[in-house]
Each structure stands twice: as structure tokens, then as C-alpha cells.
PDB file with SEQRES, HELIX, SHEET and CRYST1 records, atoms N, CA, C and O in Angstrom:
SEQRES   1 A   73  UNK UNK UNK UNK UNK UNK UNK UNK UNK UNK UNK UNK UNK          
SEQRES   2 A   73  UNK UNK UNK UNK UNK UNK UNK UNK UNK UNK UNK UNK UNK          
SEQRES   3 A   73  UNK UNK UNK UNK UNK UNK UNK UNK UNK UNK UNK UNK UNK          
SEQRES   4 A   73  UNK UNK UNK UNK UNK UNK UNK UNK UNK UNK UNK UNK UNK          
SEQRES   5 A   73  UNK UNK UNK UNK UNK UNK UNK UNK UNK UNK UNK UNK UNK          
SEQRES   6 A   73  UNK UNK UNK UNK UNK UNK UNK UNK                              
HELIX    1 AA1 UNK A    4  UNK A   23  1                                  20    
HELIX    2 AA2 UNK A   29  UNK A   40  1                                  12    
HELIX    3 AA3 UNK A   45  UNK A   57  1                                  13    
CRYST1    1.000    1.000    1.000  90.00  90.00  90.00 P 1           1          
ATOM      1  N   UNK A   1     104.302  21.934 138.889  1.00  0.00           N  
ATOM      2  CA  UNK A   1     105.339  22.301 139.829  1.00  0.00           C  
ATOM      3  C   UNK A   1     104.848  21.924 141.228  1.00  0.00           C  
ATOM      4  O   UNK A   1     103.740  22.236 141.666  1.00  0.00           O  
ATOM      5  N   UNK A   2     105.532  21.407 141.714  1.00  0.00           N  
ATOM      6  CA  UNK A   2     105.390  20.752 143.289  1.00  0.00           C  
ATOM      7  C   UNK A   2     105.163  21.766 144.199  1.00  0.00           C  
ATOM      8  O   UNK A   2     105.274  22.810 143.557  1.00  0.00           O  
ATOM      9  N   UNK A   3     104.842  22.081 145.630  1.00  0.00           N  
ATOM     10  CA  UNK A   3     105.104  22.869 146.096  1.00  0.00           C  
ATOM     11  C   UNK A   3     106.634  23.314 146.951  1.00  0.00           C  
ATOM     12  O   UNK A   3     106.808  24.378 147.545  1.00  0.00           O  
ATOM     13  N   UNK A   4     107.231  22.646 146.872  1.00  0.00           N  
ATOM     14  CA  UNK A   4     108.807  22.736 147.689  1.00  0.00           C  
ATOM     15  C   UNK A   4     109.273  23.570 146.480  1.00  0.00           C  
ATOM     16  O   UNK A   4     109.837  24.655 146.614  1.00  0.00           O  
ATOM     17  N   UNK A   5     108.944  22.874 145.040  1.00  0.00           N  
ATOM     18  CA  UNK A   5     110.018  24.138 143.956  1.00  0.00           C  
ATOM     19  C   UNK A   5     108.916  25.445 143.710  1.00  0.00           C  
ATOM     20  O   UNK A   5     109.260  26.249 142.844  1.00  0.00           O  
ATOM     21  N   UNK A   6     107.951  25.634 144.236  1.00  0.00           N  
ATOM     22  CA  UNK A   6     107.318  26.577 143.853  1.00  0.00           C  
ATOM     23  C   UNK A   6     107.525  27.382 145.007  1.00  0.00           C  
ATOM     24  O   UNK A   6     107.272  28.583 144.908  1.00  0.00           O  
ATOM     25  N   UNK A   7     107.934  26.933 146.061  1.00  0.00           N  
ATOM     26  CA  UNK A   7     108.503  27.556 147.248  1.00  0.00           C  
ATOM     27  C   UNK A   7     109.753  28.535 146.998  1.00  0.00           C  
ATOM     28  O   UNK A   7     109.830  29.725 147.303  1.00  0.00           O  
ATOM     29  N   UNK A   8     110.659  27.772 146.400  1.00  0.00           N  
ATOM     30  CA  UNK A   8     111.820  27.814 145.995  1.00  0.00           C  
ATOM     31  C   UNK A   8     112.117  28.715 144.734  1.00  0.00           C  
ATOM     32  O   UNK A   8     113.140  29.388 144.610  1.00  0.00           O  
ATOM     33  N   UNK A   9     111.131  28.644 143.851  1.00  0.00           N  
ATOM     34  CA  UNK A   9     110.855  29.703 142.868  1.00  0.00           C  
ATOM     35  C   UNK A   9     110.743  30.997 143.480  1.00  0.00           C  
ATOM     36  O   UNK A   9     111.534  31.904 143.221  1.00  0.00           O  
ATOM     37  N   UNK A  10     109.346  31.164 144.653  1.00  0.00           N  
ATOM     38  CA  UNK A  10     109.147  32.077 144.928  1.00  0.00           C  
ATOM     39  C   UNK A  10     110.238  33.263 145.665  1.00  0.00           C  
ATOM     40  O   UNK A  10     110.373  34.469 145.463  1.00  0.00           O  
ATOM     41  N   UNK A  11     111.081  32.087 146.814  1.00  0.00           N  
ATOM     42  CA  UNK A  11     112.340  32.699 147.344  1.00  0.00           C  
ATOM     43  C   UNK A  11     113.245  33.343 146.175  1.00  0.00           C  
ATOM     44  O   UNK A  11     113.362  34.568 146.168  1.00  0.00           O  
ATOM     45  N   UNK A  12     113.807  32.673 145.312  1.00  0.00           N  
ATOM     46  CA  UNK A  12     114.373  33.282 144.067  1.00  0.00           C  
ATOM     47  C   UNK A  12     114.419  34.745 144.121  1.00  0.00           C  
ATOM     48  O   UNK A  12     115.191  35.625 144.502  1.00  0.00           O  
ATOM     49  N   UNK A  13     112.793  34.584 143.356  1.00  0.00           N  
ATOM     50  CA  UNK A  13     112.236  35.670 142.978  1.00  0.00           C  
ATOM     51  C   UNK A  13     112.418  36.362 144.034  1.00  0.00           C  
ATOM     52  O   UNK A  13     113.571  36.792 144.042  1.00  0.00           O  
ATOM     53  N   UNK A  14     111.795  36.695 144.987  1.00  0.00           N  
ATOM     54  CA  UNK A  14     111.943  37.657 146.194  1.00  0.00           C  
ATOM     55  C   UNK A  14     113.521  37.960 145.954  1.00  0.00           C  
ATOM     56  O   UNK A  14     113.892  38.844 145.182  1.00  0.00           O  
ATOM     57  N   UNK A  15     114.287  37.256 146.589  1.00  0.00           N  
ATOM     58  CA  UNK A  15     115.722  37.322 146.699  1.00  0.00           C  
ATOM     59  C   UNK A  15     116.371  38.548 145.389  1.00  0.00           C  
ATOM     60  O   UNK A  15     116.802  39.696 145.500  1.00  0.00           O  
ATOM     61  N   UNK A  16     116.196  37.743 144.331  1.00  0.00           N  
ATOM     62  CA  UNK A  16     116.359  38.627 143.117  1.00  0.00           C  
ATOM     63  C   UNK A  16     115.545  40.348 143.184  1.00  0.00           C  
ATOM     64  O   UNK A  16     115.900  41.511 143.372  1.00  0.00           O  
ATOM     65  N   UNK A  17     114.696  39.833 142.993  1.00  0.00           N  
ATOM     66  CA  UNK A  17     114.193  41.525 143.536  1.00  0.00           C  
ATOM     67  C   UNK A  17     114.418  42.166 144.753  1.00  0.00           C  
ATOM     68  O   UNK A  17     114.151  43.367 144.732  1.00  0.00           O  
ATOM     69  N   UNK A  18     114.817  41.733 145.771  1.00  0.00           N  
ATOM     70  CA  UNK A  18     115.501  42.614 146.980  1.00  0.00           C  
ATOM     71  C   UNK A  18     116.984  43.117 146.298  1.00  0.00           C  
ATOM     72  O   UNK A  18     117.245  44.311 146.446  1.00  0.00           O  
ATOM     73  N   UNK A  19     117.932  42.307 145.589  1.00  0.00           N  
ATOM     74  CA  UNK A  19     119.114  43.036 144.598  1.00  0.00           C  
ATOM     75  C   UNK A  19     118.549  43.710 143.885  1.00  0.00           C  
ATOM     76  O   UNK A  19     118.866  44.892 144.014  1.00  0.00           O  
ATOM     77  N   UNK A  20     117.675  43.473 143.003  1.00  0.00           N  
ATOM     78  CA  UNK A  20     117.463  44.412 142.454  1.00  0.00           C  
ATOM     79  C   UNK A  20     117.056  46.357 143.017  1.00  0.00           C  
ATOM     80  O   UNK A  20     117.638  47.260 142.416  1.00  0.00           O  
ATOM     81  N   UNK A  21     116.194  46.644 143.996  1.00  0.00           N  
ATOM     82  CA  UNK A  21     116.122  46.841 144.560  1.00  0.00           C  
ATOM     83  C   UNK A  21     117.504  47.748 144.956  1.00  0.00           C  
ATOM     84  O   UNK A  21     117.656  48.927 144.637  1.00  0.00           O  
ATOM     85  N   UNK A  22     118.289  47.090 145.576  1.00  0.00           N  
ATOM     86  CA  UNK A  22     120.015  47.471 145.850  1.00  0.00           C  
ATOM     87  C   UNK A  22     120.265  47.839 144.781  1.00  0.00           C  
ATOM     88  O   UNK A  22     120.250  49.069 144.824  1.00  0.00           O  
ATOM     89  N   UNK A  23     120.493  47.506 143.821  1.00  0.00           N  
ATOM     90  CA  UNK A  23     120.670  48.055 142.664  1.00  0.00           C  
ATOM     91  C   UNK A  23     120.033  49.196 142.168  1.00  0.00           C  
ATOM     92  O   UNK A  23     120.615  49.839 141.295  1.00  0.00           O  
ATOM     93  N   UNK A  24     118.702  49.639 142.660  1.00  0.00           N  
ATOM     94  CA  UNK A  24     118.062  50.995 142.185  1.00  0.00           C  
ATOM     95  C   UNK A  24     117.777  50.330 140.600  1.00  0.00           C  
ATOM     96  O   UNK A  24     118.373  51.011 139.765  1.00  0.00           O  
ATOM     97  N   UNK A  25     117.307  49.616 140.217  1.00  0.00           N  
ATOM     98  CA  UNK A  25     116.646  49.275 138.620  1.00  0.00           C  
ATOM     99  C   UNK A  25     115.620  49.660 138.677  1.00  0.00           C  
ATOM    100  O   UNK A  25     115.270  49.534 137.503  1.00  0.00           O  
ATOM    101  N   UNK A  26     114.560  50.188 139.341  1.00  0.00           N  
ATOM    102  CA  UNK A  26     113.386  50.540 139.374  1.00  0.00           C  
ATOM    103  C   UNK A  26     112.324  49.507 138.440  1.00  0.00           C  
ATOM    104  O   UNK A  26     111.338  49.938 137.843  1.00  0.00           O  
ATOM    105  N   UNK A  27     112.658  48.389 138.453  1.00  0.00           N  
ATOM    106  CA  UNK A  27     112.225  46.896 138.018  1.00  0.00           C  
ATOM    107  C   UNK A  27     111.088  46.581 139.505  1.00  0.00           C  
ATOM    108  O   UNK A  27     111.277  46.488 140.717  1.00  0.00           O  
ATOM    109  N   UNK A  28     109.886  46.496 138.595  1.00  0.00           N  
ATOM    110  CA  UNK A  28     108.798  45.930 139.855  1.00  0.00           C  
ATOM    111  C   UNK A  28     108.831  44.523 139.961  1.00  0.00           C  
ATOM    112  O   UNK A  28     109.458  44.090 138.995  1.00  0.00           O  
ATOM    113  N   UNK A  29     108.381  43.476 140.806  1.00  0.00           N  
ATOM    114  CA  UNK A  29     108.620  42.663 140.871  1.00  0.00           C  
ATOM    115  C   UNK A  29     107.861  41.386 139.722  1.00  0.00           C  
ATOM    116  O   UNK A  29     108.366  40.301 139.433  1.00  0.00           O  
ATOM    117  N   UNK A  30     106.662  41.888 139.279  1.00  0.00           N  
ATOM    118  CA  UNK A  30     106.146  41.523 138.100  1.00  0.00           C  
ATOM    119  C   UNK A  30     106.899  41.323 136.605  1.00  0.00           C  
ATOM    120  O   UNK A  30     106.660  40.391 135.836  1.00  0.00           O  
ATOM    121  N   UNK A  31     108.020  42.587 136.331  1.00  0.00           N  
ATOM    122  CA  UNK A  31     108.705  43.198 135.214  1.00  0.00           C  
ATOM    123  C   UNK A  31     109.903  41.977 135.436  1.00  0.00           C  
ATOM    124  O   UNK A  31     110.254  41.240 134.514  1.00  0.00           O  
ATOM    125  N   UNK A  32     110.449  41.905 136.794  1.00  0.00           N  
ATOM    126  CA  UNK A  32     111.930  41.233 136.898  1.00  0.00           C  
ATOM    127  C   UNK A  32     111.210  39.800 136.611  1.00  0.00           C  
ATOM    128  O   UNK A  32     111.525  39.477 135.465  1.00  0.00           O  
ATOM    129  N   UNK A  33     110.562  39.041 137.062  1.00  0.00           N  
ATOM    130  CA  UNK A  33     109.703  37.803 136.904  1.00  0.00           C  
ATOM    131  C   UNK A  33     109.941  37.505 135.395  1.00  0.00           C  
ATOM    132  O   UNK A  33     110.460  36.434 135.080  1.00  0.00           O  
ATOM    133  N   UNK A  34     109.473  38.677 134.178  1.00  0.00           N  
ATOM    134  CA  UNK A  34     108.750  38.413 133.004  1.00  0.00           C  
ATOM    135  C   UNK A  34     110.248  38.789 132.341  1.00  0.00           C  
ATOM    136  O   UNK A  34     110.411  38.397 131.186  1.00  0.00           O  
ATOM    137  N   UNK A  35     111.083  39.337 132.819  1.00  0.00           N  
ATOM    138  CA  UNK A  35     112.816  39.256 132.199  1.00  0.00           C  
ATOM    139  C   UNK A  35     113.364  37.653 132.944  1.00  0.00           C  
ATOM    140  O   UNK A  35     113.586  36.688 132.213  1.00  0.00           O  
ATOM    141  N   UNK A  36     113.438  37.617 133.629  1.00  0.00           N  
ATOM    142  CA  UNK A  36     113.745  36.190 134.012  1.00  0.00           C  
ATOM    143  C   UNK A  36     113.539  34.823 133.328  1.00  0.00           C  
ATOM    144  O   UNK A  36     114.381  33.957 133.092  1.00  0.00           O  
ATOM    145  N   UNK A  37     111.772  34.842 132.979  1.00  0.00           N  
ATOM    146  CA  UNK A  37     111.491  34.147 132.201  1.00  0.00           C  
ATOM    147  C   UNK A  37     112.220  33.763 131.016  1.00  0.00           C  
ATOM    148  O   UNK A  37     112.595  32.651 130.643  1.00  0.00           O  
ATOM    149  N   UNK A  38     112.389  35.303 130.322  1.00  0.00           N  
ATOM    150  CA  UNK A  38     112.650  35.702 129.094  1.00  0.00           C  
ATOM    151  C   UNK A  38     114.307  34.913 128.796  1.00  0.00           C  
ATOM    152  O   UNK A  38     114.792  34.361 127.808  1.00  0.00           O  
ATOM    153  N   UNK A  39     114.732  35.150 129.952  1.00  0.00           N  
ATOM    154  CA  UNK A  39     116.177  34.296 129.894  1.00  0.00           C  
ATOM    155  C   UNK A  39     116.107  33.362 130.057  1.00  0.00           C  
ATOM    156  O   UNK A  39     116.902  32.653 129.439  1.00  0.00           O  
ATOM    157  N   UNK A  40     115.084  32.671 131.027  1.00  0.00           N  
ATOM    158  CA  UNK A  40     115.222  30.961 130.974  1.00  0.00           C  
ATOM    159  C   UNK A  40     114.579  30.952 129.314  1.00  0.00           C  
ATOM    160  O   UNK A  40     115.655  30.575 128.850  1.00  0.00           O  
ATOM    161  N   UNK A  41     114.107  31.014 128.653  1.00  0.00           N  
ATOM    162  CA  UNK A  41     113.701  30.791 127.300  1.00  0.00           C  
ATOM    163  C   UNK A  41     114.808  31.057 126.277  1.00  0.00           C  
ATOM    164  O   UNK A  41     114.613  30.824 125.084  1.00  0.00           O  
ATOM    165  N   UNK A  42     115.982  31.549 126.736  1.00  0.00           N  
ATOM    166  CA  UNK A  42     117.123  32.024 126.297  1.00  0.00           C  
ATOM    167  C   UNK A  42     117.334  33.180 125.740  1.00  0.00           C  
ATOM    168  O   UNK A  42     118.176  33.289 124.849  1.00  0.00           O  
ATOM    169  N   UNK A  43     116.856  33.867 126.026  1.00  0.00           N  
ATOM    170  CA  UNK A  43     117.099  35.444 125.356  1.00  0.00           C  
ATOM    171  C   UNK A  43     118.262  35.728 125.878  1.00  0.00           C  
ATOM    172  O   UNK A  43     118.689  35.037 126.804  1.00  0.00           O  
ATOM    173  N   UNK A  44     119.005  36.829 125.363  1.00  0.00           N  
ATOM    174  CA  UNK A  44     120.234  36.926 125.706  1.00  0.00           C  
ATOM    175  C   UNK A  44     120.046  38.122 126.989  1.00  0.00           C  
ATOM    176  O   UNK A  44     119.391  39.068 126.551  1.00  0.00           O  
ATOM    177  N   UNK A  45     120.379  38.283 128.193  1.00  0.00           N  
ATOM    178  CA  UNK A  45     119.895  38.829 128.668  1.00  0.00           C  
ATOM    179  C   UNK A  45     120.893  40.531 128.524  1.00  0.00           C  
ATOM    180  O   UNK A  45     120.436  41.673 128.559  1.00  0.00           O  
ATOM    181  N   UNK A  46     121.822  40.236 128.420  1.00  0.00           N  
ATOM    182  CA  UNK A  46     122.384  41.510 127.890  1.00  0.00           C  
ATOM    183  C   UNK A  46     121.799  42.688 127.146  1.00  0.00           C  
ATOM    184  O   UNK A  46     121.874  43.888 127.412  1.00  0.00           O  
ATOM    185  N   UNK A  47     121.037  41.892 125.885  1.00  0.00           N  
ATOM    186  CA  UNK A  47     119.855  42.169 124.965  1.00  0.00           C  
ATOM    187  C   UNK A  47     118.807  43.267 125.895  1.00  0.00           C  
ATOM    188  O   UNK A  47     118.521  44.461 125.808  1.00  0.00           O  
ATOM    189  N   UNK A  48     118.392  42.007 126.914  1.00  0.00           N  
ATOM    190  CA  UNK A  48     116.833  42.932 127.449  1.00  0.00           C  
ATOM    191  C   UNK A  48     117.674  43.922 128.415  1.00  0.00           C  
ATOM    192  O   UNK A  48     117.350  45.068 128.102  1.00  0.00           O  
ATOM    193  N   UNK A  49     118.279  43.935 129.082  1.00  0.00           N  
ATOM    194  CA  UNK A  49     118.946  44.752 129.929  1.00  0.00           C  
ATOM    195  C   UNK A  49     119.390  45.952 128.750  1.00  0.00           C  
ATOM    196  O   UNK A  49     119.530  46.918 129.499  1.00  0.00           O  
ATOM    197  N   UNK A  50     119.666  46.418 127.485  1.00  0.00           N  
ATOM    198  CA  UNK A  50     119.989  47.034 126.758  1.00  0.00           C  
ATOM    199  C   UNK A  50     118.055  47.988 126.484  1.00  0.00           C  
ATOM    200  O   UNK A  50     117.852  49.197 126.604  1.00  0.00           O  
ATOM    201  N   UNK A  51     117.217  47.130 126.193  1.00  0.00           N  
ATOM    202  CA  UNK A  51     116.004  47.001 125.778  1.00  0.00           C  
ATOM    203  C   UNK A  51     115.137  48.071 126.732  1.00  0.00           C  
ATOM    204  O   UNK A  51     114.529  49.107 126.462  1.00  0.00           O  
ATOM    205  N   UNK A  52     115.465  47.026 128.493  1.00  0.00           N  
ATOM    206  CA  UNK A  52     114.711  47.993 129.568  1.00  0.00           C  
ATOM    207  C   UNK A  52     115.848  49.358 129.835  1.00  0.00           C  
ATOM    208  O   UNK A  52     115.374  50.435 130.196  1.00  0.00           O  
ATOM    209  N   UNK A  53     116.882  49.256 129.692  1.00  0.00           N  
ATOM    210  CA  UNK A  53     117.586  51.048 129.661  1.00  0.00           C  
ATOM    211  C   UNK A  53     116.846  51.519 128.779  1.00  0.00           C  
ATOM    212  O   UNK A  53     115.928  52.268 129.112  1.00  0.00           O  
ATOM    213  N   UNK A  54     117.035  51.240 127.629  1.00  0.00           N  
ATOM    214  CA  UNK A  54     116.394  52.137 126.576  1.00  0.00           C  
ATOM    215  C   UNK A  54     114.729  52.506 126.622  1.00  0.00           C  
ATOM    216  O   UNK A  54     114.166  53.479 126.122  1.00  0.00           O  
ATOM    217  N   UNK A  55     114.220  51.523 127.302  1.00  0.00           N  
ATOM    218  CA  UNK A  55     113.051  51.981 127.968  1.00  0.00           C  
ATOM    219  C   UNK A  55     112.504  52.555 128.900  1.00  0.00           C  
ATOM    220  O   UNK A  55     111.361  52.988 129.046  1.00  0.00           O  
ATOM    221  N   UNK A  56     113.727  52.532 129.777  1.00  0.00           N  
ATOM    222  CA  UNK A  56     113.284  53.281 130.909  1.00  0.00           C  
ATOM    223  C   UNK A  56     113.726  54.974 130.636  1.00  0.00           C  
ATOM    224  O   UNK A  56     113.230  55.921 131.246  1.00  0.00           O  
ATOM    225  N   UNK A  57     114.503  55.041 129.846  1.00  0.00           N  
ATOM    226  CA  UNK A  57     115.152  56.197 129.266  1.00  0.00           C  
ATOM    227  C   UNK A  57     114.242  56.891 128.513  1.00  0.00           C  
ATOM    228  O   UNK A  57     114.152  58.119 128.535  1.00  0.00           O  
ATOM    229  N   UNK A  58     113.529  56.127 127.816  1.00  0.00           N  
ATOM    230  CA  UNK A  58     112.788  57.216 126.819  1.00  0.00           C  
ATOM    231  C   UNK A  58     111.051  56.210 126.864  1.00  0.00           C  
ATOM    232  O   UNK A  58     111.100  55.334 126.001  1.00  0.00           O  
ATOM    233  N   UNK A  59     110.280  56.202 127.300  1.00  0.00           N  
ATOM    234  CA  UNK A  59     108.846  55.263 128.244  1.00  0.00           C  
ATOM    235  C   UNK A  59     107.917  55.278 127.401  1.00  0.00           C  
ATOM    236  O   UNK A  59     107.042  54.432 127.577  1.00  0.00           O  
ATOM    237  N   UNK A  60     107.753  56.336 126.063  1.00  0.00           N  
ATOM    238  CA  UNK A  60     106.550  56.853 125.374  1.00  0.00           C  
ATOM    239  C   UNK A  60     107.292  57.094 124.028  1.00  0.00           C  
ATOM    240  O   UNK A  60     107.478  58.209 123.541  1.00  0.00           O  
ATOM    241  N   UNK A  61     107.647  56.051 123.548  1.00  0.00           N  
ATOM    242  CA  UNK A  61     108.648  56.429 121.719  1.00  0.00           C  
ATOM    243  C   UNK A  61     107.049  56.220 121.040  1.00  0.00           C  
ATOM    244  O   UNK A  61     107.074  56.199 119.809  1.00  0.00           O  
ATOM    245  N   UNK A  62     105.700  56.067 121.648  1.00  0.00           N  
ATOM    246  CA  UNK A  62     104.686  55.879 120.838  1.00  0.00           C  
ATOM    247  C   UNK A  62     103.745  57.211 120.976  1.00  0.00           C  
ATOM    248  O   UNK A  62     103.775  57.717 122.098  1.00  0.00           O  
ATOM    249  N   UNK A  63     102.869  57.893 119.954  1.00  0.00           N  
ATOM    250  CA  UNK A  63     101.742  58.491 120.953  1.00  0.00           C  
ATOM    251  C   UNK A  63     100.909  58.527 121.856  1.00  0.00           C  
ATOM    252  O   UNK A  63     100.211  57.634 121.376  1.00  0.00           O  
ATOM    253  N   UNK A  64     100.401  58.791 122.733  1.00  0.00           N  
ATOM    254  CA  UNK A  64      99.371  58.805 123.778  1.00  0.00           C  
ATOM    255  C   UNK A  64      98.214  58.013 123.616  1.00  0.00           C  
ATOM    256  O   UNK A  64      97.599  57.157 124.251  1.00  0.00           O  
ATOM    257  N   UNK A  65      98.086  59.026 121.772  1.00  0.00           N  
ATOM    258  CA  UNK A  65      96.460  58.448 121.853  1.00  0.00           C  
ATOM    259  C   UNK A  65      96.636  57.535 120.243  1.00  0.00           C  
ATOM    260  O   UNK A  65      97.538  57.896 119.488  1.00  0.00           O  
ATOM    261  N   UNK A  66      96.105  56.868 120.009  1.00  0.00           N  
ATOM    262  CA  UNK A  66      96.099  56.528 119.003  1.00  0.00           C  
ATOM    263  C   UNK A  66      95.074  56.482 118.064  1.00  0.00           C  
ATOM    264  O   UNK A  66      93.913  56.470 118.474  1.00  0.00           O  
ATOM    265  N   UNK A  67      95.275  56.457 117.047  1.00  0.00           N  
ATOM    266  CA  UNK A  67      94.143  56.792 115.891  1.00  0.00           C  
ATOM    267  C   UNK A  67      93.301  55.744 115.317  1.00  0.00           C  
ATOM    268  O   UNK A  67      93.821  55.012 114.474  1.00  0.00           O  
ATOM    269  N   UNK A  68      91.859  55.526 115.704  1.00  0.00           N  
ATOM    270  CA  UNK A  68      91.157  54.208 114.887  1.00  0.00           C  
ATOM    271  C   UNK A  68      90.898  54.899 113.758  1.00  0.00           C  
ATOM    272  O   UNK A  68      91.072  56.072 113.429  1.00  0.00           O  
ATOM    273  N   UNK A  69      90.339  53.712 113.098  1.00  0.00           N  
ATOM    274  CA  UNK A  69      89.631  54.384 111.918  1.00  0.00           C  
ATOM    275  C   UNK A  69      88.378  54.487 111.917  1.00  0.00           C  
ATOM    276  O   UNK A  69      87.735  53.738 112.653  1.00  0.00           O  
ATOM    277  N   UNK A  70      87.809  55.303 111.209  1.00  0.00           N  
ATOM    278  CA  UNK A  70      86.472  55.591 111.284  1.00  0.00           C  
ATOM    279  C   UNK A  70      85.641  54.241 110.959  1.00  0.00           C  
ATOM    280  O   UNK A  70      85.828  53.434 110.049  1.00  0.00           O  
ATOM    281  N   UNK A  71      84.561  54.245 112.089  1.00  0.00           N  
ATOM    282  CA  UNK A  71      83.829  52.983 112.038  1.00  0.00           C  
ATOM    283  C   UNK A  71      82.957  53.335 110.684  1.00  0.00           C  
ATOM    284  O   UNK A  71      82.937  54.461 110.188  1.00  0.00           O  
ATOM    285  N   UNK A  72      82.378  52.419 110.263  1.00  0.00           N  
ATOM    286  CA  UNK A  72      81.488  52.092 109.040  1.00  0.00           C  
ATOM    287  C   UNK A  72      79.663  51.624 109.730  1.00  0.00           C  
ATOM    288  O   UNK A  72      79.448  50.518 110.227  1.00  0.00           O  
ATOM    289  N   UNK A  73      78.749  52.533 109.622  1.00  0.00           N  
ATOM    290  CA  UNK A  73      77.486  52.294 110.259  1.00  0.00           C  
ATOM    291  C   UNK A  73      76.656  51.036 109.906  1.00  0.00           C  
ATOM    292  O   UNK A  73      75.573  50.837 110.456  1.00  0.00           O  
TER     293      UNK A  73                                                      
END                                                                             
């Protein structure tokens, strides 16, 4: 990537996350980057927007701690 489109990337991005932002998504600017991606790769973005509600809604559907198994000496 050249630097004029990496310029231009970067504005994007900024830009996009200042709406966002307006919007109150509580999307950091790292998170909106790695959904963005996810749509230029074609994900449906409806999909992840369904995905991060449901994540932001409920943050821990896993336990805390998780269980290894006992090591072998």
C-alpha cells in the first residue's frame, strides 16, 4: 500500500469511528477496523452487527476461569 492510500485508509477509519462514536456503539477503534475488514472479506455485515449486539449484551457466555487438565510429571 502506497502512502497516499494508506493515508486515505487511515482518514476512513478515523472518520468511521468519529460516527461511530455519534452513534454511542461503544466500538473501539481497533474492534471497528477488525469489523470492517471482516466486510471487505465479505461477511455480511448485518451478521456481525447482530454478533457484536449479542456481545455486547451478554460479554462472558464463557467461564472466567477455565479448566486444564492435570499435567502428567
Amino acid at each position: 500500500m502506497d502512502e497516499a492510500a494508506a493515508q486515505t485508509a487511515w482518514e476512513s477509519l478515523d472518520l468511521l469511528f468519529h460516527i461511530s462514536n455519534i452513534l454511542d456503539t461503544g466500538l473501539d477503534q481497533h474492534t471497528l477496523s477488525v469489523l470492517i475488514a471482516l466486510c471487505d472479506l465479505g461477511l455480511n455485515p448485518e451478521a456481525l452487527a447482530a454478533v457484536v449486539k449479542e456481545l455486547q449484551r451478554d460479554p462472558s457466555p464463557f467461564p472466567s476461569t477455565l479448566t486444564r487438565p492435570a499435567s502428567t510429571p
